[in-house]
C-alpha positions in Angstrom: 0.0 0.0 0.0 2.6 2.5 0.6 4.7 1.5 -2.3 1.4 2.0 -4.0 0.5 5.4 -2.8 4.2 6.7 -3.2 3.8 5.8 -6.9 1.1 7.6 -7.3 1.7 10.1 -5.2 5.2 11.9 -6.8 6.2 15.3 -8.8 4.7 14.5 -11.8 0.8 13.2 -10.7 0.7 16.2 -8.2 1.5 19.1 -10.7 -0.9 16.9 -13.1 -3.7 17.7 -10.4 -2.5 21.9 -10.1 -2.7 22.0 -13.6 -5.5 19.4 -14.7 -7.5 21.6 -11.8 -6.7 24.9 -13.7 -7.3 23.8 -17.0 -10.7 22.2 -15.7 -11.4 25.7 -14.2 -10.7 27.1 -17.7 -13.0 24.3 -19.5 -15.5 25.3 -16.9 -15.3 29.2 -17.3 -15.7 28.7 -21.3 -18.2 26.7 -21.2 -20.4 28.4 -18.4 -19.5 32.2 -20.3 -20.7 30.2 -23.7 -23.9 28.3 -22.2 -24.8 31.8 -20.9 -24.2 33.6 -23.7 -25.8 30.6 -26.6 -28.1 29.3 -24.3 -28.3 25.4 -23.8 -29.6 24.5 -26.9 -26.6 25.0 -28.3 -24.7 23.1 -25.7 -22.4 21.1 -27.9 -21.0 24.9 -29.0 -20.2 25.5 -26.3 -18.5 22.4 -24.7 -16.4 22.3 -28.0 -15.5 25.9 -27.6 -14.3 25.1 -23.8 -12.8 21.7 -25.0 -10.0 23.5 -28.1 -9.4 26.8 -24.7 -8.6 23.9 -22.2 -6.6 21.9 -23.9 -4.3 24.6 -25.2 -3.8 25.8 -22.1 -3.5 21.9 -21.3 -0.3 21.3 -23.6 1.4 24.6 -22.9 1.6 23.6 -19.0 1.5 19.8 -19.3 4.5 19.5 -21.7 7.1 21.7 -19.7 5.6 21.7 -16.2 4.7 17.7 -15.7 6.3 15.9 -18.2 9.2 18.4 -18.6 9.3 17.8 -22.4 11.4 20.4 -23.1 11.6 20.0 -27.0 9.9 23.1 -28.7 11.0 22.0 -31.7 8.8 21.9 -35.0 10.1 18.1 -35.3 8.7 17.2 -31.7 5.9 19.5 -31.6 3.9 18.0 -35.1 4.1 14.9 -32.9 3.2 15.6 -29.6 0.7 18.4 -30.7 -1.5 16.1 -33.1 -1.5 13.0 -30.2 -2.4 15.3 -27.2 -5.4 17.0 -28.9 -6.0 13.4 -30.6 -5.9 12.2 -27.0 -8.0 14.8 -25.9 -10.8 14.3 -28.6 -11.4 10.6 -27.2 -12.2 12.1 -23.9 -13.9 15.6 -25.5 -16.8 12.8 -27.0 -16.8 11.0 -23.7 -17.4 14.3 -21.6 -20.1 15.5 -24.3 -22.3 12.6 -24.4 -22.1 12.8 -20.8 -23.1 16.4 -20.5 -25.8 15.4 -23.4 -27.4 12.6 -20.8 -26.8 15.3 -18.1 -28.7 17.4 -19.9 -31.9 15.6 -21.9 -32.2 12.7 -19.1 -31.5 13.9 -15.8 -32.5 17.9 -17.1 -29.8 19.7 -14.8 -30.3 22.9 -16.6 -33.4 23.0 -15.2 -31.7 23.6 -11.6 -29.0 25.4 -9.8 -26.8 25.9 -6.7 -25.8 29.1 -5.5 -26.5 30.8 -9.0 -24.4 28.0 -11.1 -26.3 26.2 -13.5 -27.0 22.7 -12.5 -25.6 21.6 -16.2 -22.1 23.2 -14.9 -22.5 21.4 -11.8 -22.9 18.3 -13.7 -19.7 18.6 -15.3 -18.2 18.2 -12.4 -17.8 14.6 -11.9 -17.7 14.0 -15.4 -14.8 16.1 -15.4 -13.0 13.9 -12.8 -13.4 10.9 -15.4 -11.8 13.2 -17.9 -8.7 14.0 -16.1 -8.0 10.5 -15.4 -8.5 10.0 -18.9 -6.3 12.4 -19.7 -3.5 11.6 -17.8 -3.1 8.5 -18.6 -3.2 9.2 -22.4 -0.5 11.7 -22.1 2.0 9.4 -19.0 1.7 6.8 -22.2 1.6 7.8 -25.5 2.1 11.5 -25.9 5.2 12.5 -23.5 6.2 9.0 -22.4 9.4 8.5 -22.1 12.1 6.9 -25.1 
């Protein structure tokens, strides 16, 4: 068990949390400014528009920061770039048709908590899948080690 939890528990999976935190707040922001702004029929607008925000801000701070990939080269970055969003699209269709069933089966726009719309709050643990997701795809096939 503590073998276990030191493993898991090191550098890299902690700044993974700061930063998978702050690029969830960002996915978040976007995607509550756009579902205000569109309205929640065009939800999918919106969860795309937060989904290409976050995951910028997702490569620019998971590539030096938690992986330390410090290759900015063309050569290195039409690799990683490509696989990271490619990555990021598996789990993009997995977080929409989750905010979709969120949305036309359990009807969370229809409430809120403390003035945030109960579709945002829905995200939430959907969002906890995702950075798993995430992390994983990235540890082992974007920045894994040669």
């Amino acid at each position: 068990m503590k073998n276990l939890l030191k493993k898991l528990l090191n550098r890299e999976t902690l700044l993974y949390l700061v930063f998978g935190v702050l690029t969830t707040l960002v996915n978040f922001v976007v995607f509550d400014l756009c579902n205000r702004l569109l309205g929640e029929r065009y939800v999918l607008l919106s969860e795309t528009a937060a989904f290409v925000i976050s995951v910028l801000f997702a490569f620019f701070t998971n590539k030096p920061f938690v992986f330390q990939s410090k290759d900015w080269s063309w050569q290195t970055l039409k690799r990683e770039l490509p696989s990271f969003f490619g990555g990021r699209i598996l789990s993009f269709v997995i977080e929409a048709l989750l905010v979709l069933l969120a949305r036309d089966l359990l009807h969370a726009g229809q409430y809120s908590l403390l003035g945030i719309n109960g579709l945002t709050l829905a995200k939430v643990p959907i969002s906890v899948l995702v950075v798993i997701l995430n992390y994983l795809f990235s540890k082992l096939l974007v920045f894994r080690k040669k």
